[in-house]
C-alpha positions as CSV (number, residue, x, y, z in Angstrom):
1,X,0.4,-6.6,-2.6
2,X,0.5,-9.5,-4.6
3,X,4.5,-9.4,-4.6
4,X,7.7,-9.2,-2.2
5,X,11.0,-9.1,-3.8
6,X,12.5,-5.9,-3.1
7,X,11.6,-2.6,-2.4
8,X,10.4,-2.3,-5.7
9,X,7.4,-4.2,-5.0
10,X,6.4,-1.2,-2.2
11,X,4.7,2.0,-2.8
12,X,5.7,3.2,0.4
13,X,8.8,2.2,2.0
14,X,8.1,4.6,5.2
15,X,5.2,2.8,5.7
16,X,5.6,-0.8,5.8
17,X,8.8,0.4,8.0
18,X,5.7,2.1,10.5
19,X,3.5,-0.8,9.9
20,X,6.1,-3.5,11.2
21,X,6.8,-1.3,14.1
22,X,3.1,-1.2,14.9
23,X,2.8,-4.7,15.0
24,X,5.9,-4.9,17.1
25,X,4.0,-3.1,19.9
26,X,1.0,-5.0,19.4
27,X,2.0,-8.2,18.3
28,X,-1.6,-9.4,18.5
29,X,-3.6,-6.9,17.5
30,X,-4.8,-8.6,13.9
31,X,-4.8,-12.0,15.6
32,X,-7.6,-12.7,13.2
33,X,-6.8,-11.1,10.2
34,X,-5.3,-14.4,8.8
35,X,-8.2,-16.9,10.5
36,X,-8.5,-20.3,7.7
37,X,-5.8,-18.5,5.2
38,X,-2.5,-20.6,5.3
39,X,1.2,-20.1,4.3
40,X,3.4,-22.6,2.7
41,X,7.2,-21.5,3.1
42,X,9.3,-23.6,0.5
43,X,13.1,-23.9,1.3
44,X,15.5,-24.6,-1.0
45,X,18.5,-23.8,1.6
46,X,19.3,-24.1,5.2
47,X,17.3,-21.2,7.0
48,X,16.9,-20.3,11.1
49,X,15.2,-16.7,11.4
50,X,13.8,-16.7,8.2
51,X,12.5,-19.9,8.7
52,X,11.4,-19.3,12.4
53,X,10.5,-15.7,12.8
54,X,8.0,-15.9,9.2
55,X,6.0,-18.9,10.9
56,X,5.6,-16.7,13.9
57,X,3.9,-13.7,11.8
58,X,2.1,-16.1,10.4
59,X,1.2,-17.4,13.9
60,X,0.3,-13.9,15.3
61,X,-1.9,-13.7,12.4
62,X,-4.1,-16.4,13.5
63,X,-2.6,-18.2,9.9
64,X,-1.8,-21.8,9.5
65,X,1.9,-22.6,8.0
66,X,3.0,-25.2,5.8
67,X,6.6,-25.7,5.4
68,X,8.6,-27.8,2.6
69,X,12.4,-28.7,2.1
70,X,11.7,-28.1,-1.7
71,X,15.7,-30.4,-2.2
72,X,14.6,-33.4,0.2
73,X,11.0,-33.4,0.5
74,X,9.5,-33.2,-3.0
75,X,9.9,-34.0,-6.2
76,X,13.4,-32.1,-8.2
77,X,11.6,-29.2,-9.9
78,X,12.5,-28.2,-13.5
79,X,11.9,-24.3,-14.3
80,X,12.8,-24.2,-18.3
81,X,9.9,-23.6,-20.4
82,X,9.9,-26.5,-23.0
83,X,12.3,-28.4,-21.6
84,X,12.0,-32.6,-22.1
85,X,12.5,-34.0,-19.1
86,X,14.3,-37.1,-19.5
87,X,17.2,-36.4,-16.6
88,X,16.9,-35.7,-12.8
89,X,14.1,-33.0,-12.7
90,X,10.6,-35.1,-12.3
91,X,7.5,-31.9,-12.0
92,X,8.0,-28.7,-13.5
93,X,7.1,-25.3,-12.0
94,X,4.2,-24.9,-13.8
95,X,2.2,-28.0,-12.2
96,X,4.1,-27.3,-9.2
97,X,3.2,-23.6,-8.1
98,X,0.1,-23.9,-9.7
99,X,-1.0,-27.2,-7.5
100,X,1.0,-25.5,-4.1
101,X,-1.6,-22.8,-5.1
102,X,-4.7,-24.5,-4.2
103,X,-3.3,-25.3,-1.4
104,X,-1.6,-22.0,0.2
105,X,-2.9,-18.3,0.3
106,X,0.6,-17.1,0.3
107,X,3.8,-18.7,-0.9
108,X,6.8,-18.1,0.6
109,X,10.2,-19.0,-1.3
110,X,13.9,-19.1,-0.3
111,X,16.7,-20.0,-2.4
112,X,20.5,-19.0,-3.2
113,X,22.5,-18.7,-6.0
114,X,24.4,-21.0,-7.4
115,X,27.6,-19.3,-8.4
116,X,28.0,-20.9,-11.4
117,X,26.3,-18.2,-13.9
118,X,26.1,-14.6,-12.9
119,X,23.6,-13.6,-15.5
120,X,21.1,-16.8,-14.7
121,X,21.3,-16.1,-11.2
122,X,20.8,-12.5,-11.4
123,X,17.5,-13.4,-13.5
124,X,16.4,-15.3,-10.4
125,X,15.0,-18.2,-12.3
126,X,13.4,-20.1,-9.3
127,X,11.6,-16.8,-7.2
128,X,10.5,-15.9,-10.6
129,X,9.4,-19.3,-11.3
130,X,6.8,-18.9,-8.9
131,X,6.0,-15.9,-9.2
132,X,4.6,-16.2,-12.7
133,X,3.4,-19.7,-12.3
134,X,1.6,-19.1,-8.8
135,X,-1.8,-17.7,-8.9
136,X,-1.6,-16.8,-5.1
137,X,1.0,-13.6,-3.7
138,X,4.4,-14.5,-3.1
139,X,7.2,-13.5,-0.6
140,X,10.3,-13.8,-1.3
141,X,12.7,-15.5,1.5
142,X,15.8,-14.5,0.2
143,X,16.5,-15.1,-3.6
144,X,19.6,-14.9,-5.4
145,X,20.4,-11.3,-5.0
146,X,17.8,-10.0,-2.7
147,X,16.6,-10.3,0.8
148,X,13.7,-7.8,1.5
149,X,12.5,-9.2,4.7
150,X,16.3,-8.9,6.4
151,X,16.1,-5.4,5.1
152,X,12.9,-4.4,6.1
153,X,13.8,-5.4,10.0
154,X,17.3,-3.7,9.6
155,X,15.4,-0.6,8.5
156,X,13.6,-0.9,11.6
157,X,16.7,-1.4,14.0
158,X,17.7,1.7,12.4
159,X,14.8,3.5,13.3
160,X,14.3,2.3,16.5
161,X,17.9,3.0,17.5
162,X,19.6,6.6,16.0
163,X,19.6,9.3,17.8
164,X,19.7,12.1,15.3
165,X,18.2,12.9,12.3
166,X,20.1,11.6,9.2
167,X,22.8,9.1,11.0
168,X,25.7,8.2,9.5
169,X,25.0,4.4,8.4
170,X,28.3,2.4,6.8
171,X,27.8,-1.3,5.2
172,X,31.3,-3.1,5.4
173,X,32.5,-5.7,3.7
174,X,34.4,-8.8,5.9
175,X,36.3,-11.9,5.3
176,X,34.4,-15.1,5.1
177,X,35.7,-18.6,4.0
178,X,32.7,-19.4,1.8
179,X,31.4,-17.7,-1.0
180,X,28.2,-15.9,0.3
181,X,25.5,-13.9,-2.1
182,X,25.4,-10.4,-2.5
183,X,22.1,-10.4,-1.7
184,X,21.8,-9.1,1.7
185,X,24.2,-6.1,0.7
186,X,22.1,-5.3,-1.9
187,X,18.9,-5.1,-0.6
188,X,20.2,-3.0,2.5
189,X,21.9,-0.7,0.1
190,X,18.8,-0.1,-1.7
191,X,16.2,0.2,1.6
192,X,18.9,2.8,2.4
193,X,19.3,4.9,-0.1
194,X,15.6,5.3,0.3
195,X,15.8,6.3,3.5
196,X,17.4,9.8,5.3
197,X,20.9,8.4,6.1
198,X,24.3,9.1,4.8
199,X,25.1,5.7,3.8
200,X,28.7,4.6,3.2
201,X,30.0,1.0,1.5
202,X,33.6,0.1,2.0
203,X,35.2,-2.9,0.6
204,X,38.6,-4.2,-0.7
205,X,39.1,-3.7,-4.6
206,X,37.6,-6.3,-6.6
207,X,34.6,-6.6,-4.5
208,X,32.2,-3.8,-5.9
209,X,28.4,-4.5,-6.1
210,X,26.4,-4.0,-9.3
211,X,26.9,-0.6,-10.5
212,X,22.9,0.4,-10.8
213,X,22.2,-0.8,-7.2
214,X,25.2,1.6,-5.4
215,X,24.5,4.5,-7.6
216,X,25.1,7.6,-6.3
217,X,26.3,6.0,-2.9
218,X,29.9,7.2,-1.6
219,X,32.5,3.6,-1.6
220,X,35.7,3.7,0.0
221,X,38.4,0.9,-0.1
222,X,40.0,2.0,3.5
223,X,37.8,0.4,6.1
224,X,39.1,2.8,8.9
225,X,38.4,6.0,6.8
226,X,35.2,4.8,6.2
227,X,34.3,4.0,9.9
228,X,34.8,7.3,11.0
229,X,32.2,9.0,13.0
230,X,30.1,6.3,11.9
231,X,26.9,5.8,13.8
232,X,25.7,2.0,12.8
233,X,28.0,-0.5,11.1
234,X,26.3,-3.1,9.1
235,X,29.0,-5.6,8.3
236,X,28.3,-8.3,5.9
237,X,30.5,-10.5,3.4
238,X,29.9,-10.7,0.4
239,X,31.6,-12.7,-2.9
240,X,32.9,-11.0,-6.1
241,X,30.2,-9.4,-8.4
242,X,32.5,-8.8,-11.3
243,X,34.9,-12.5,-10.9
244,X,31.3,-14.2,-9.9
245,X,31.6,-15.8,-6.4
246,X,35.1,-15.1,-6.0
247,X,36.1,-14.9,-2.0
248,X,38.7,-12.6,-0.5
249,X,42.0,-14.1,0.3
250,X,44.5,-12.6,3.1
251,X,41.9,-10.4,3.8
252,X,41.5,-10.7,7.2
253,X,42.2,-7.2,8.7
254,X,38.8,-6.6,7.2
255,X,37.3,-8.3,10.2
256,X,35.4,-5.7,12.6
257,X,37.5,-5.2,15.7
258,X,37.2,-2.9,18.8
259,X,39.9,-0.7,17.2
260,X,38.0,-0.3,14.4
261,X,34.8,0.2,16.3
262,X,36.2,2.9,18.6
263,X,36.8,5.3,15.4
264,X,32.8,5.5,14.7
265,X,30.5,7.5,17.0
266,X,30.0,5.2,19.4
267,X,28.6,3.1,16.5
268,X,26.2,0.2,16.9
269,X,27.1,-3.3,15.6
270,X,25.0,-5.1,12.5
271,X,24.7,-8.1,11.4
272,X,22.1,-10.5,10.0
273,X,23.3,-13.6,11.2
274,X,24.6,-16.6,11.2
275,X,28.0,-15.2,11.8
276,X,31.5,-16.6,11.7
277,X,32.7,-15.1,15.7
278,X,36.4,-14.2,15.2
279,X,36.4,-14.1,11.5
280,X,33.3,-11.8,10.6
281,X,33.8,-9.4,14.0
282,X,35.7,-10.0,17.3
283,X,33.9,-11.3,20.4
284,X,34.9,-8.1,22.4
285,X,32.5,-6.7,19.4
286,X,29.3,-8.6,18.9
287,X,29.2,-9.0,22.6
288,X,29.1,-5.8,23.8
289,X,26.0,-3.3,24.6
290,X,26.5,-1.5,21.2
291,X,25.8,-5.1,19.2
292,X,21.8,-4.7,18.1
293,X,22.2,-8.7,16.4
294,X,19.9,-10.1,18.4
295,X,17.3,-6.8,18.2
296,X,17.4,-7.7,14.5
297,X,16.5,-11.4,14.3
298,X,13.5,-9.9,16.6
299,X,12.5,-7.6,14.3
300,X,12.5,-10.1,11.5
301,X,9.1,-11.6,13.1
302,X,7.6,-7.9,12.7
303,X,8.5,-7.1,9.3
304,X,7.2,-10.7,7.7
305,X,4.1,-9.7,9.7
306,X,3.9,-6.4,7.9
307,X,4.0,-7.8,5.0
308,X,1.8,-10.6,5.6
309,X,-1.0,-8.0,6.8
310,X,-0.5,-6.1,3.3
311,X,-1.1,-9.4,1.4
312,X,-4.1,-10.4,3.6
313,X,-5.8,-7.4,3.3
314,X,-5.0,-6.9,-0.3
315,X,-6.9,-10.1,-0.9
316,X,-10.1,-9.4,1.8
């Protein structure tokens, strides 16, 4: 695998999903596989789990990690071709993925969007960046409008915790007071629509993702219609697709409650963290036995291992 960016970049969804549970019950097991290879993780946002739980893979792996603030500890990187660079950018991505090449076997790379242009942020200008200047595999963090590695563990809390066949899964939207990516949603909408689940997305009006990623997906606009008989809610916010980075004003019976929590099938709680207590979900709700939050940030360490291992051995 000599690229992570969605599940576009996997053959086999099923089994990377197997793979990362594997490693979960054998953490150790490939403690050599990554022996003298190293791992730069480059940040260009705040990050905890991401941060944290990838250096631990890397760890199990027997890999050494580098790790970079790309906005405070290097130089500003410029990523147009042709460009003269006579302002506040100082190396361009060219020298600089090809130079954090020699020194890395795998790049990792985080960054957001930036709300300003829909169509340049949706073209992910820095993960691609990399990924054609890099001569070395790269994972991506979280990008722009994707987060494969927070999918990849929710797909595994899934697994690890239905108890039928084809449960009922529904992604809600909920208030937040800062404009937030859709990037999270719209990975987890497409890891589930590959999976066996009847997946469900409710949000208000005026908060639809793009129309190719929840094709052929059921949305509803009434929360509580949606929630019923539900067996996992994944709630996560996310701004306005169409009126880019819009947030949702007066919005705030959106929040998931224990009323709304008692309509599902004794549905378990979601969410891929941080999260706003009291604005995103009531305490009553993330605190109680039915929340899998914290299973989730665990499996996050699992699924950046998977995926570690397929780079490794791709390159052995």
């Amino acid at each position: 695998m000599k690229k992570f960016s969605s599940i576009e970049d996997i053959e086999a969804p099923e089994g990377l999903i197997k793979l990362a549970l594997d490693q979960k019950s054998n953490p150790h097991e490939l403690s050599q596989l990554g022996k003298n290879k190293t791992l730069g993780l480059l940040f260009f946002n705040p990050s905890l789990r991401t941060r944290m739980s990838t250096q631990k893979a890397a760890m199990n792996l027997g890999m050494d990690v580098i790790v970079m603030n790309l906005n405070s500890d290097s130089w500003t990187l410029e990523f147009e071709d042709g460009s003269t660079m006579n302002s506040e950018s100082q190396e361009h991505i060219r020298e600089a993925a090809a130079v954090i090449s020699q020194y890395c076997d795998i790049i990792g790379v985080r960054t957001f969007p930036s709300f300003n242009d829909r169509e340049e942020d949706y073209s992910e200008v820095v993960l691609n960046g990399f990924v054609k200047h890099a001569s070395v595999p790269i994972i991506s963090l979280e990008s722009a409008t994707r987060h494969p590695l927070q999918s990849l563990a929710d797909m595994m809390t899934i697994e690890e915790h239905k108890v039928k066949k084809k449960p009922k899964i529904v992604l809600s939207w909920v208030p937040h007071p800062k404009a937030l990516p859709q990037a999270v949603a719209n990975s987890f909408v497409e890891w589930a629509k590959e999976g066996d689940f009847d997946l469900v997305i409710t949000h208000p009006n005026g908060f639809e993702l793009e129309g190719s990623i929840t094709n052929g997906v059921e949305v509803v606009s009434d929360q509580a219609e949606a929630f019923k008989d539900a067996d996992f809610i994944y709630a996560k916010n996310w701004s306005s697709y169409e009126d880019y980075g819009k947030i949702g004003e007066d919005l705030n019976d959106w929040m998931i409650s224990p009323e709304r929590m008692a309509i599902t099938n004794q549905g378990k709680f979601m969410h891929c963290l941080p999260v706003r207590r009291n604005v995103v979900v009531h305490d009553d709700v993330i605190d109680s036995q039915n929340s899998l939050v914290i299973e989730q940030a665990e499996n996050r360490i699992y699924a950046a291992q998977a995926v570690l291992i397929k780079m490794l051995n791709d390159e052995n």
